[in-house]
LORO-837142 format. One line per field, with one value per residue (C-alpha): residue in one letter; x, y, z. Coordinates in nm, 4 decimals. Layout:
BEGIN
resn: (A:...)
x: (X:...)
y: (Y:...)
z: (Z:...)
//
This chain:
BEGIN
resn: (X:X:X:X:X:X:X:X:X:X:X:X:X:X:X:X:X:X:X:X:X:X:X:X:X:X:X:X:X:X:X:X:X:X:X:X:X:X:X:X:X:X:X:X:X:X:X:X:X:X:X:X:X:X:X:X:X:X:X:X:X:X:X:X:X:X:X:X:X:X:X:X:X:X:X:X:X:X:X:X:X:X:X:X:X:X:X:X:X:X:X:X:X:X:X:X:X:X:X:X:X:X:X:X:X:X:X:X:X:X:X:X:X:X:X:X:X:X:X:X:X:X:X:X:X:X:X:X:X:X:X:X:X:X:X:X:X:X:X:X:X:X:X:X:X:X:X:X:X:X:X:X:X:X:X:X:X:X:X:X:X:X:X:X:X:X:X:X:X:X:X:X:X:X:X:X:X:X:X:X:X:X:X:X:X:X:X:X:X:X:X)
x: (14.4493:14.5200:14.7686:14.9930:15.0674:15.1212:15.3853:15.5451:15.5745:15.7811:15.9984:16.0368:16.0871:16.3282:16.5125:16.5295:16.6799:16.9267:17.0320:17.0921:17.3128:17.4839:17.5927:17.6904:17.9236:18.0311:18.2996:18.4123:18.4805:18.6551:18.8677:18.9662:19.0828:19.2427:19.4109:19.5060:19.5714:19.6497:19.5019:19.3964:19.2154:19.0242:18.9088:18.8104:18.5702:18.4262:18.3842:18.1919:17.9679:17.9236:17.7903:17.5965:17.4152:17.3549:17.1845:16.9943:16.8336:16.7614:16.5677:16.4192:16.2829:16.2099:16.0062:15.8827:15.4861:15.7095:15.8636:15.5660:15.3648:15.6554:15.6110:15.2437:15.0403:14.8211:14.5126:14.5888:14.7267:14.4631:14.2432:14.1868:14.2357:14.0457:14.3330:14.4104:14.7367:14.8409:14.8460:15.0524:15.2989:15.2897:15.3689:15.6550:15.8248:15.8191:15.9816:16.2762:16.2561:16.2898:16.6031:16.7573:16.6868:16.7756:17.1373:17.2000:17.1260:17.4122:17.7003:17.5174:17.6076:17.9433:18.0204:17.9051:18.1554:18.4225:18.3733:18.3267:18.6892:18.8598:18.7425:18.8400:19.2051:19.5095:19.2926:19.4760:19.2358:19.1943:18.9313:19.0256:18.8759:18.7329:18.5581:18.3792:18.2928:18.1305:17.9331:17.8209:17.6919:17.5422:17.3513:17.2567:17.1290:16.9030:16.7905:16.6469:16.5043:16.2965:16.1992:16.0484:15.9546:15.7311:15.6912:15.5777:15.2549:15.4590:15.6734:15.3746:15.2472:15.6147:15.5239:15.2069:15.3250:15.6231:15.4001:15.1838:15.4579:15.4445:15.1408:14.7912:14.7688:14.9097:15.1690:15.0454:14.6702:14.5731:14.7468:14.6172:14.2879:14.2587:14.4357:14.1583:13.8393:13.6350:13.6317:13.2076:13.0679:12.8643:12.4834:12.4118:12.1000:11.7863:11.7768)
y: (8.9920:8.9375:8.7346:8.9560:9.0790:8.7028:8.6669:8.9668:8.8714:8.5718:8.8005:8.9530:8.6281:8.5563:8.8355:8.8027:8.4115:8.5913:8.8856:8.5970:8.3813:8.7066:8.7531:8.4806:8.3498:8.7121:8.7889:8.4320:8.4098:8.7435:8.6335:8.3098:8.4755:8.7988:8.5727:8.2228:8.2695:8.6214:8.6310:9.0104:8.9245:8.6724:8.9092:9.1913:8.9580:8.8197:9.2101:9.2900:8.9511:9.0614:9.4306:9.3010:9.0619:9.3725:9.5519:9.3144:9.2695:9.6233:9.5784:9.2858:9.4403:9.8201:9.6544:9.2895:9.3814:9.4921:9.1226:8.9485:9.1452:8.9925:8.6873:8.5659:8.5720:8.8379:8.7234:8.6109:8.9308:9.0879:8.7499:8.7629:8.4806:8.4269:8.3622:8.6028:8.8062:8.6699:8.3178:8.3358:8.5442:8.3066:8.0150:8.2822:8.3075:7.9277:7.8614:8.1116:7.9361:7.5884:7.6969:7.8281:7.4779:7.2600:7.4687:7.4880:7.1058:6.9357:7.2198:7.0856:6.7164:6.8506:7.0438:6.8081:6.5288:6.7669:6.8472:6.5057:6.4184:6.7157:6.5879:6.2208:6.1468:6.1586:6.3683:6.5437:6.7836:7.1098:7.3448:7.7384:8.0467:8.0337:7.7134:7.8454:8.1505:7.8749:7.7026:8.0117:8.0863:7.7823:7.7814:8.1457:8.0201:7.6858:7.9447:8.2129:7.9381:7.7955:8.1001:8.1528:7.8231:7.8288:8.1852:8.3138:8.4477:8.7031:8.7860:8.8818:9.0676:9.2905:9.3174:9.5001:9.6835:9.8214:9.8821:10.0740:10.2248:10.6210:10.6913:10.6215:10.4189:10.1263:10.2295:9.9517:9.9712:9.7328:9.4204:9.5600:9.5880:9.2545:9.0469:9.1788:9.0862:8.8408:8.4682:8.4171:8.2144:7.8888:7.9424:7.7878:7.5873:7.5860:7.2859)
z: (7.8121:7.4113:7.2751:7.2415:7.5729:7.6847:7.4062:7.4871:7.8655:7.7412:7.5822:7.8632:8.0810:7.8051:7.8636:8.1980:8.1649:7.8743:8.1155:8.4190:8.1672:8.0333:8.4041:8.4610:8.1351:7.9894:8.3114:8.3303:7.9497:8.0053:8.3193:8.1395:7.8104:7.9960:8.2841:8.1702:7.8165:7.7566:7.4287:7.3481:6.9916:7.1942:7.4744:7.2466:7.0503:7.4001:7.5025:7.1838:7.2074:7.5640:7.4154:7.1935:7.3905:7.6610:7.3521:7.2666:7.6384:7.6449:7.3576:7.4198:7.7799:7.5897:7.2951:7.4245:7.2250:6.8951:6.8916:7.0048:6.7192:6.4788:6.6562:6.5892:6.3434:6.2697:6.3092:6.6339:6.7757:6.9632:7.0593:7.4078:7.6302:7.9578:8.1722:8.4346:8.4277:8.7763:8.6727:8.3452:8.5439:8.8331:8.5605:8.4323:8.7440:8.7861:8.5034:8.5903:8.9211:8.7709:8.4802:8.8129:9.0104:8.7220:8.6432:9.0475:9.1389:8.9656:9.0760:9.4569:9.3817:9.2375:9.5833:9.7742:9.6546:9.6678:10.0413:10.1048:9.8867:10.0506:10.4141:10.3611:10.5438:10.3476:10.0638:9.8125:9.7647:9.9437:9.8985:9.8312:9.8989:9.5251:9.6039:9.9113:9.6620:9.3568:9.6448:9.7872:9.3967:9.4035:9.7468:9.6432:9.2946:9.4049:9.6537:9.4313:9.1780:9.5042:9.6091:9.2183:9.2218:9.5578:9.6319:9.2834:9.4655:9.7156:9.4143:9.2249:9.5478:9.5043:9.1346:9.1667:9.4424:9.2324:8.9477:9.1531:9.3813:9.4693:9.2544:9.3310:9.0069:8.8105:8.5785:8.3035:8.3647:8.1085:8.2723:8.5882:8.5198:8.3255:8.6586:8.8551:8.6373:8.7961:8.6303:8.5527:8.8435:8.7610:8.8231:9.1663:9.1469:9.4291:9.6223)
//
């Protein structure tokens, strides 16, 4: 594997961590401009930062070599490096899972003081439909960043069988065929 490909799969992690944050700011930003201040001017900039920000993670997951070519230096591009596809993808995915972990642990910290406030007698505070909703985001998010986290091995496993799905080969046969070289064994000596 050169270089370049492992540059260009962290533009496409990238772009996976910029679609996820896309998701999940863009129709908040909207709802809070549209709903509590009514501001159309407002709104109509948010919904042409949202566009934009759409294009550019379609091109950033079309073109990830073309930006890791821009990326590096030259010389460097087509170096090869002797580790194995499967590892730097398994290092990918826990890095997603730990971004998801890190942004999910303090919103569980946050919930859990509020259920504890709300259950307390005499409280004030009342939880709402909405709040079941953000801790059911939350649960759902710490979930998916564990399952990056520790499963990154079985999501690799779904990888290649997507890549590979309804044909009788890889659709990317470079990255397949360099995860499956063999690392050189050490020469066993004769006792």
């Amino acid at each position: 594997m050169a270089n370049v490909q492992i540059v260009g799969l962290g533009v496409r992690i990238f772009t996976i961590w910029l679609a996820l944050y896309v998701l999940r700011h863009v129709p908040s930003l909207w709802s809070l401009n549209t709903n509590e201040f009514g501001d159309p001017k407002t709104a109509v900039i948010v919904l042409i930062v949202g566009a934009l920000l759409v294009v550019l993670i379609v091109f950033l997951w079309i073109f990830p070599l073309t930006v890791a070519r821009k990326l590096i230096p030259r010389a460097a591009l087509d170096e090869p490096t002797t580790l194995p596809i499967d590892q730097i993808q398994a290092v990918g995915f826990c890095l997603l899972g730990l971004w998801l972990i890190a942004s999910a642990v303090p919103n569980v910290f946050f919930w859990m003081v509020m259920v504890y406030q709300s259950n307390r007698p005499e409280s004030l505070l009342s939880l709402e439909p909405r709040n079941y909703a953000s801790m059911t985001y939350t649960v759902t998010e710490f979930s998916i960043g564990a399952w990056l986290v520790f499963g990154a091995r079985g999501l690799l496993g779904l990888m290649r069988w997507a890549r590979t799905a309804g044909t009788s080969e890889p659709s990317n046969p470079v990255l397949e065929n360099g995860s499956r070289q063999e690392q050189p064994r050490a020469p066993q000596h004769k006792r």
